[in-house]
C-alpha distance (Angstrom), angle and dihedral (degrees) to the residues before:
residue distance angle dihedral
X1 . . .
X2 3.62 . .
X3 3.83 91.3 .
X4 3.61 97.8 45.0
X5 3.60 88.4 55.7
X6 4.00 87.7 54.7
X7 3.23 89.3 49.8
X8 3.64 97.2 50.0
X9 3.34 91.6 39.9
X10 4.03 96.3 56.7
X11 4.22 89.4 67.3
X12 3.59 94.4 43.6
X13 3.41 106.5 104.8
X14 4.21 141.7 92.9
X15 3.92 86.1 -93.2
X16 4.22 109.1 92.2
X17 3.82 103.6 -124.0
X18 3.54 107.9 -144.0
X19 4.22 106.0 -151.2
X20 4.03 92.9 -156.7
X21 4.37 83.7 67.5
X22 3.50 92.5 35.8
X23 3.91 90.7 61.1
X24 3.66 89.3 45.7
X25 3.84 88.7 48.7
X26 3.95 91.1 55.6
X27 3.81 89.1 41.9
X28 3.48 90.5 60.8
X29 3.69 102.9 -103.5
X30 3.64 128.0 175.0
X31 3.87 102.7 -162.1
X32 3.66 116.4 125.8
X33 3.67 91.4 -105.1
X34 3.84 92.1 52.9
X35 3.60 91.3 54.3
X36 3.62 99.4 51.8
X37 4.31 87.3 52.1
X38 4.07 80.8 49.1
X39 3.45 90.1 57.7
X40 3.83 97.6 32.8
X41 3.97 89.7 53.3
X42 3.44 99.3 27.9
X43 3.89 110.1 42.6
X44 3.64 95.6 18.1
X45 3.85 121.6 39.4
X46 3.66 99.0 11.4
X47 3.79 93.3 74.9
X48 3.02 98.1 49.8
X49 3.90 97.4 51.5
X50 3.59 87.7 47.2
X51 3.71 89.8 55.9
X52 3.82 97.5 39.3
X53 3.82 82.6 54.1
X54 3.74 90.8 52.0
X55 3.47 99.6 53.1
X56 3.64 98.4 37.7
X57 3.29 91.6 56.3
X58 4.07 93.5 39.3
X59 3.98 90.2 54.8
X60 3.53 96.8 46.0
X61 3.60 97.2 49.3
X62 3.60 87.7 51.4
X63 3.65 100.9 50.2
X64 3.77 89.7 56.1
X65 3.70 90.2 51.6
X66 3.52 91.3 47.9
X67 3.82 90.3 54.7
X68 3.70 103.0 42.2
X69 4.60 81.0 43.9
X70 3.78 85.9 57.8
X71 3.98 101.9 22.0
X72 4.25 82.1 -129.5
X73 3.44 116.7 136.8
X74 4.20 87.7 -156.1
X75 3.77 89.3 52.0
X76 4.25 113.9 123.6
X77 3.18 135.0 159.5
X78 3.84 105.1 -83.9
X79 3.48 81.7 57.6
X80 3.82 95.3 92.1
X81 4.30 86.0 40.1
X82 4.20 91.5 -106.1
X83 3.68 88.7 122.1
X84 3.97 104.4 52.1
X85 4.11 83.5 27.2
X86 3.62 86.6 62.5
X87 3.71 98.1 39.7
X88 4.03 90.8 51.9
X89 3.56 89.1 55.6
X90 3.89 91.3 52.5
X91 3.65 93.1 43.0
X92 3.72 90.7 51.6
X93 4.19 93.5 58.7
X94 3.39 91.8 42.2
X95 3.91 93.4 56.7
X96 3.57 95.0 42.0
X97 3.98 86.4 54.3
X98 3.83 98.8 -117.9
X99 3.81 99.0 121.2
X100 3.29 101.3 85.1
X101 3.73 96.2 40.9
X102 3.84 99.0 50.1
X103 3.95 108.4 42.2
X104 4.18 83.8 -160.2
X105 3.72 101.1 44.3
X106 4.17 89.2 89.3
X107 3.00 96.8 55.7
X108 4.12 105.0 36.4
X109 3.84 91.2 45.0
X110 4.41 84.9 46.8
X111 4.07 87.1 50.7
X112 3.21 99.2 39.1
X113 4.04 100.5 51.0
X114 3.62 85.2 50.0
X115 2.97 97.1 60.3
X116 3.93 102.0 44.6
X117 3.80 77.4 43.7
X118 3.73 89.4 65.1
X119 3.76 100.5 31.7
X120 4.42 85.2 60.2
X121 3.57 77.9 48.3
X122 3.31 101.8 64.6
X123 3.67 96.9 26.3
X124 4.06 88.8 62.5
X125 4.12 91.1 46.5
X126 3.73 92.3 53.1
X127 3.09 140.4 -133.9
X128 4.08 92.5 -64.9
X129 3.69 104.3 23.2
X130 3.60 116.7 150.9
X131 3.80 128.1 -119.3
X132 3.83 85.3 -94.6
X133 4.12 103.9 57.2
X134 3.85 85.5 42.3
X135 3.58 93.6 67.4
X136 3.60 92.9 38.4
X137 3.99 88.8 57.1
X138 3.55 91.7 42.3
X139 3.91 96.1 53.5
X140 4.09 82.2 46.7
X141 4.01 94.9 56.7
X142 3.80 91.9 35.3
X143 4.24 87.2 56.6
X144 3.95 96.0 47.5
X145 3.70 83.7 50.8
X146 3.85 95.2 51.4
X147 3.82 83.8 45.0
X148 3.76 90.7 53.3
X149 3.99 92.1 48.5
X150 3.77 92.3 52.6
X151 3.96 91.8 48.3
X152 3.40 85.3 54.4
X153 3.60 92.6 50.5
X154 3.96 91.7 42.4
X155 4.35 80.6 54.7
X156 3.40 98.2 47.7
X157 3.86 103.7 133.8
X158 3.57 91.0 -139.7
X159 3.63 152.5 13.4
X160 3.41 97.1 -99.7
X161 3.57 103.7 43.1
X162 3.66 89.2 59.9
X163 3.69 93.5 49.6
X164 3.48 91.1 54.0
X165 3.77 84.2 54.6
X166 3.73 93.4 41.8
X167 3.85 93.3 53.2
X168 4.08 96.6 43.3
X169 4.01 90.8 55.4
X170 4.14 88.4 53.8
X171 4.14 83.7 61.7
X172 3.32 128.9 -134.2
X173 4.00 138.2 -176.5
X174 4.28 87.5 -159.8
X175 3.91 112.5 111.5
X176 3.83 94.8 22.1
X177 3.95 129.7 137.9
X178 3.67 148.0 -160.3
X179 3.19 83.2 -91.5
X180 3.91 96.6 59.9
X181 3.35 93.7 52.0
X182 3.67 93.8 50.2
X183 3.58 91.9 57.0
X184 3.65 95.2 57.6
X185 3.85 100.5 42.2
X186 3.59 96.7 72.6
X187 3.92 96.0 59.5
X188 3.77 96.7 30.3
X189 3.94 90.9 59.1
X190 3.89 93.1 40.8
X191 4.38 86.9 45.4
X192 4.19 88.6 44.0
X193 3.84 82.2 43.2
X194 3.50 102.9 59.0
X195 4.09 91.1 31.8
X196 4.21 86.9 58.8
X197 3.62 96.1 53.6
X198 3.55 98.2 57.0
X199 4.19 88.8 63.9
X200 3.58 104.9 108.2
X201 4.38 90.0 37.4
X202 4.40 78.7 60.7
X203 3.78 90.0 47.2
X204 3.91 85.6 56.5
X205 3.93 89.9 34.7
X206 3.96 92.3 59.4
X207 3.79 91.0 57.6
X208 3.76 85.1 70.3
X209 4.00 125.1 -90.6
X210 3.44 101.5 -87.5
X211 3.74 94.9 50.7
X212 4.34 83.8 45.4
X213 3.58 86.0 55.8
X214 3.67 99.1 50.2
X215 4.15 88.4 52.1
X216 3.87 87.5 57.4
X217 3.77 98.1 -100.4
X218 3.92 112.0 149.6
X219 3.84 102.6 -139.8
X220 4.09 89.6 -161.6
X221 4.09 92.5 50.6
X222 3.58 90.2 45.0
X223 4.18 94.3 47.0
X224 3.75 90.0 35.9
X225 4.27 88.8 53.1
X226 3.85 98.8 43.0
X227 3.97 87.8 46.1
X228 3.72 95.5 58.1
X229 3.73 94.6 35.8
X230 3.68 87.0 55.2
X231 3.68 90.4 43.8
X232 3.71 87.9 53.3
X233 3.65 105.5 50.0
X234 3.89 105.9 31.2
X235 3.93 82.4 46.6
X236 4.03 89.4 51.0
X237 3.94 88.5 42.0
X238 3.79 96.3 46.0
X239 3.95 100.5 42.8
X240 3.81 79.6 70.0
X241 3.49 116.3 37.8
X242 3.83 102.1 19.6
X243 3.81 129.1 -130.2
X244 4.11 110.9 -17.2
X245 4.05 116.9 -179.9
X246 3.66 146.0 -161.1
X247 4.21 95.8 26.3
X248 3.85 96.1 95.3
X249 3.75 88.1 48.7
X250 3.61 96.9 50.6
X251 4.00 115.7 30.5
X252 3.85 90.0 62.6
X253 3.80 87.5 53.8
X254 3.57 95.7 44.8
X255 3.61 98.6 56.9
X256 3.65 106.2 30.5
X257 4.09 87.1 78.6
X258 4.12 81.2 70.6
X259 3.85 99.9 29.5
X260 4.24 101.1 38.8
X261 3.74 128.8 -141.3
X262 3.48 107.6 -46.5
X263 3.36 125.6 106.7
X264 4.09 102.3 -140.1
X265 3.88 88.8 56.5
X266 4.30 93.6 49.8
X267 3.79 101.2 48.7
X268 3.48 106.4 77.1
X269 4.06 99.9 25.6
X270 3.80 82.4 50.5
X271 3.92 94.9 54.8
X272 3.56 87.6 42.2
X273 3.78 92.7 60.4
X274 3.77 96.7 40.7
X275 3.88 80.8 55.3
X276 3.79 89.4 59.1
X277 3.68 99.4 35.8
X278 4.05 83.8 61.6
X279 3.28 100.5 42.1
X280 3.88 89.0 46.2
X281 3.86 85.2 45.9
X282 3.45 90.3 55.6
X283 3.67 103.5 43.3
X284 3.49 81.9 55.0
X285 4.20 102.7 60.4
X286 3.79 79.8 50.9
X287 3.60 90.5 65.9
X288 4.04 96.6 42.4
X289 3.78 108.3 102.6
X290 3.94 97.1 -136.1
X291 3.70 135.7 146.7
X292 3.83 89.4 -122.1
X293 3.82 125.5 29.2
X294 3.76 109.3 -100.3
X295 3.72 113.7 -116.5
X296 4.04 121.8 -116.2
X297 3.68 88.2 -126.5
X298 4.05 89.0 49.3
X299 3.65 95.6 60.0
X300 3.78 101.4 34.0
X301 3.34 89.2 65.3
X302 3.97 89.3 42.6
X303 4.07 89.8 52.6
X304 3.74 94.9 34.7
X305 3.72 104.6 57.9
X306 3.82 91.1 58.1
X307 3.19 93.9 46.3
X308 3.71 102.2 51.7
X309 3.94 87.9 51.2
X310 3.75 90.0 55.6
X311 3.92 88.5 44.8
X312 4.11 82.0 53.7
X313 3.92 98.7 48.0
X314 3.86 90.6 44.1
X315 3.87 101.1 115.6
X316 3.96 100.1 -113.6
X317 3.69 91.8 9.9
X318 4.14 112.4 -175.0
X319 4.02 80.4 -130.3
X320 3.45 93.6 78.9
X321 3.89 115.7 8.3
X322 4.11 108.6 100.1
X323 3.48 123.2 -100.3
């Protein structure tokens, strides 16, 4: 489904595809129209599938880690303060000027603010916090860290500097490169990574934490490993296409109706379907007839509220039934 969607997704746009050039692209052709759908495909759209895919696939797997960490069914990734962690660190190169200097400084500044992000987390919960004061701490950090991106907005020395701020924290996949998505592989697979192997300790986890603790499962490992995995990834994932909503929530929900409750049966069919709810999303601002390209983050939101309602007034909807 996933590839389909690429596929579909790499001739949506307001330039008419014609098929006969497109074979002769895939054949290898070098006439002049083959060339432009090499760079069309190649330079132009296929980055920015590849990184739709990425983080699509990154946020969903989170927010199903998040939920089955926290047995919350409103659990997502900002939850824990990765997301607006990450995007403070991004915000803060670009105002100092050092993003387009240092091709890596997004994206190390992103990771590594979500992760200190975390790490204060978890160091304010406590060593044996419950579920509860962990989300409590983590709204906390991820508020001083929206406070800190709109003092740097309120400091921007000029008008455009904070647009250029403004416009990077609506996210957006438009304008990216190989070389975007190669930044944010390496810490989305090592995040995803560390997120996959704590399946079974979720499984155990759902059952409640006492009964978790009586199979062996280490509540701190497992909340210390999902934290920096999630640090890791949405950090990698953000640093490059800025803050992108509502697909953490929602891909757990829409596939645990086919998967069930447990977490080691969610996590990977939920990143798959945050992959194609991007790359859909995507496809789709292609196709919008607007003055100026919609961002991602733009119509997420647009898509997502309606669709969490109808999640909510679904009789027996996963949203709010106990798990």
């Amino acid at each position: 489904m996933l590839a389909v969607c690429a596929a579909g997704s790499l001739l949506a746009g307001d330039v008419a595809v014609d098929m006969s050039a497109v074979r002769g692209w895939l054949q290898g052709g070098d006439s002049d129209s083959s060339k432009f759908y090499a760079i069309l495909f190649e330079q132009i759209r296929g980055p920015r599938i590849v990184l739709s895919a990425l983080t699509g696939f990154v946020l969903g797997l989170s927010g199903a880690a998040i939920q089955g960490l926290f047995r919350n069914p409103l659990a997502e990734p900002g939850l824990l303060g990765a997301s607006n962690g990450a995007a403070l660190g991004a915000v803060m190169v670009i105002y100092l000027g050092l993003a387009s200097t240092l091709s890596f400084a997004v994206p190390l500044a992103a990771a590594s603010m979500a992760l200190v992000s975390v790490l204060v987390l978890l160091a304010l919960a406590g060593r044996g916090a419950s579920s509860l004061r962990l989300i409590l701490a983590g709204f906390a950090v991820s508020a001083f860290a929206g406070a800190g991106i709109a003092l740097a907005l309120n400091l921007s020395p000029n008008y455009f500097a904070a647009l250029e701020i403004a416009f990077w924290l609506l996210g957006a996949v438009e304008n990216r490169s190989w070389l975007h998505v190669g930044l944010a592989v390496p810490g989305a697979a090592l995040g995803c990574a560390f997120m996959l192997a704590t399946a079974r300790a979720l499984d155990g986890l759902a059952l409640g934490e006492e009964v978790a603790r009586s199979l062996g499962v280490s509540l701190l490992r497992v909340r210390l490993q999902i934290s920096i995995g999630l640090a890791l990834a949405v950090g990698a994932v953000v640093s490059v296409t800025g803050v992108i909503g509502f697909v953490g929530l929602l891909a757990p929900h829409l596939v645990r109706p086919f998967t069930g409750a447990l977490p080691s049966k969610t996590l990977l069919p939920a990143g798959l379907v945050g992959a194609i709810l991007l790359v859909l999303a995507d496809s789709l601002i292609r196709l919008i007839p607007t003055m100026t390209e919609l961002k991602l983050g733009v119509l997420t939101a647009f898509l997502g509220v309606p669709l969490l309602l109808l999640l909510l007034t679904r009789p027996g909807a996963s949203l709010l039934s106990e798990r």
